[in-house]
C-alpha positions as CSV (number, residue, x, y, z in Angstrom):
1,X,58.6,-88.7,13.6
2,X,59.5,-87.8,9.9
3,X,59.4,-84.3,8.1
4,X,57.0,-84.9,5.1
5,X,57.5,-81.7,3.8
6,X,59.9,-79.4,2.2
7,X,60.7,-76.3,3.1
8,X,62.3,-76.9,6.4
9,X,63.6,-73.4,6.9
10,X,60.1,-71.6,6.6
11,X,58.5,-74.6,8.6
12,X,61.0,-73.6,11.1
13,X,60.2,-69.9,10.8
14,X,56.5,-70.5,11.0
15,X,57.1,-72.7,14.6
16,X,58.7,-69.4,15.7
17,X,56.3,-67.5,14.9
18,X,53.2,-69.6,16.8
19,X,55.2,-69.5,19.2
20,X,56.0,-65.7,19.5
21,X,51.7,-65.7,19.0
22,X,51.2,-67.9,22.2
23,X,53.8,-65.8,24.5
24,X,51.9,-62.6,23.1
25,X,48.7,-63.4,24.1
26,X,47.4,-64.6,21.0
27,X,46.9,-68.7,21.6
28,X,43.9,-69.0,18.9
29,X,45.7,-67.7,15.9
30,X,49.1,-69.8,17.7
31,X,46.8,-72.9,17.7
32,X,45.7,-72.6,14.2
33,X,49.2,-72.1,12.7
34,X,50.3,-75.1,15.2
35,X,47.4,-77.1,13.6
36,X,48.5,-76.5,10.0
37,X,52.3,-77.5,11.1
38,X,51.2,-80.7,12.6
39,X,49.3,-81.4,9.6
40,X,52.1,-80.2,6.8
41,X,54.9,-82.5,9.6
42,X,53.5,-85.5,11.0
43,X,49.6,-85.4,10.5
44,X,48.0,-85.5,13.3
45,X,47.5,-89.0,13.5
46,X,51.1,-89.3,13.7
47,X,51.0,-86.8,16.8
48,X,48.2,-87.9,18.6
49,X,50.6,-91.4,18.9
50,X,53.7,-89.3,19.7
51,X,51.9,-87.5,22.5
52,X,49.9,-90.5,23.5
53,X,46.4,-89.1,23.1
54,X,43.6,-90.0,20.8
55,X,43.9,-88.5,17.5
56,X,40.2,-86.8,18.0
57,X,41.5,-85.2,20.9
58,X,44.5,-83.6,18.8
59,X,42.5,-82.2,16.5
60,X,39.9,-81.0,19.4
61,X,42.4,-79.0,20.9
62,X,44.3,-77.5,17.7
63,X,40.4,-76.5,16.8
64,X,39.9,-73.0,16.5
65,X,37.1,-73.8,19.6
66,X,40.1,-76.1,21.3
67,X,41.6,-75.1,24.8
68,X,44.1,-77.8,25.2
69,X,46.1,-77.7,29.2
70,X,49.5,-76.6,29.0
71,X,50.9,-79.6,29.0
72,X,49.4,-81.3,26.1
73,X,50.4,-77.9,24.1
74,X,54.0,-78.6,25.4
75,X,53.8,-82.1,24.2
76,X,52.5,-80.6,20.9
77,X,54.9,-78.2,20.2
78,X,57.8,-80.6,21.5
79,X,56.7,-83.1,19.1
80,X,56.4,-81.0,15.9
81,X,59.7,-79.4,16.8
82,X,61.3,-82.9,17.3
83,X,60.0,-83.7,13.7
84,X,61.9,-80.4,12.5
85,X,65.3,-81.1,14.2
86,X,64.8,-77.7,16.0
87,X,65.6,-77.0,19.8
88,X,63.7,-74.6,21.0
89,X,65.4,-71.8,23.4
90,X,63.7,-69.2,25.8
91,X,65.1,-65.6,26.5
92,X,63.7,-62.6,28.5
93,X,64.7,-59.6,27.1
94,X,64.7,-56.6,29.3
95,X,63.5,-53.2,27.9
């Protein structure tokens, strides 16, 4: 997968942020912001190859009616954060 736009540092900073939606609860406004990075990265033709699924199915599940499985959101967000060169690290903070 290729980067197609500029800007990596804000794309980068908007995959956090999805991704900060989707852990708070918030997967429809995650989804839409994942849908607009897959477009602005790969298009989702491009996706729907990397994760091996038809292209209609991408776009059903980044829909804002979508309500793709976990793992195909994995796949997803794996994908788009191949395209960006970023590895993506979990931490649970304690309050």
């Amino acid at each position: 997968m290729r980067a197609r736009c500029g800007g990596k540092v804000s794309v980068r900073l908007t995959l956090d942020e999805a991704l900060k939606l989707f852990l708070n609860g918030e997967p429809d406004e995650a989804k839409l912001i994942l849908r607009d990075l897959a477009n602005a990265i790969v298009g989702v033709e491009q996706l729907a190859q990397e994760i091996h699924k038809p292209s209609k199915s991408v776009h059903r599940m980044l829909s804002a009616s979508g309500n793709p499985t976990m793992a195909n959101l994995s796949a997803i967000i794996g994908a788009v954060g191949f395209a960006l060169n970023v590895r993506i690290d979990m931490r649970v903070a304690h309050s």
